[in-house]
C-alpha angles and dihedrals in degrees: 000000000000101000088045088068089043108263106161107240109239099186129000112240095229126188106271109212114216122196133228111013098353099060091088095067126082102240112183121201106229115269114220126217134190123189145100132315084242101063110086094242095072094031093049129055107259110205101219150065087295126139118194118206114186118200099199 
């Protein structure tokens, strides 16, 4: 959705995986976005390791 509307990606969010009982979870590094208070992602609740970061 963000980078959709053009927010610049600062840092991918990738799959982190974890050893012993917690391999079989789905564990997601955060993703960071920096863009402007009139792009969705930073108007709408994002469900997710996101951080929006806006620059106006």
């Amino acid at each position: 959705m963000g980078k959709n509307e053009g927010a610049e990606v600062l840092i991918v969010g990738k799959v982190k995986a974890l050893n012993d009982q917690l391999n079989s979870g789905f564990y997601i590094q955060p993703t960071l976005l920096k863009g402007t208070n009139t792009m969705r992602v930073f108007q709408e609740e994002v469900f997710g390791s996101v951080i929006a970061l806006p620059t106006n």
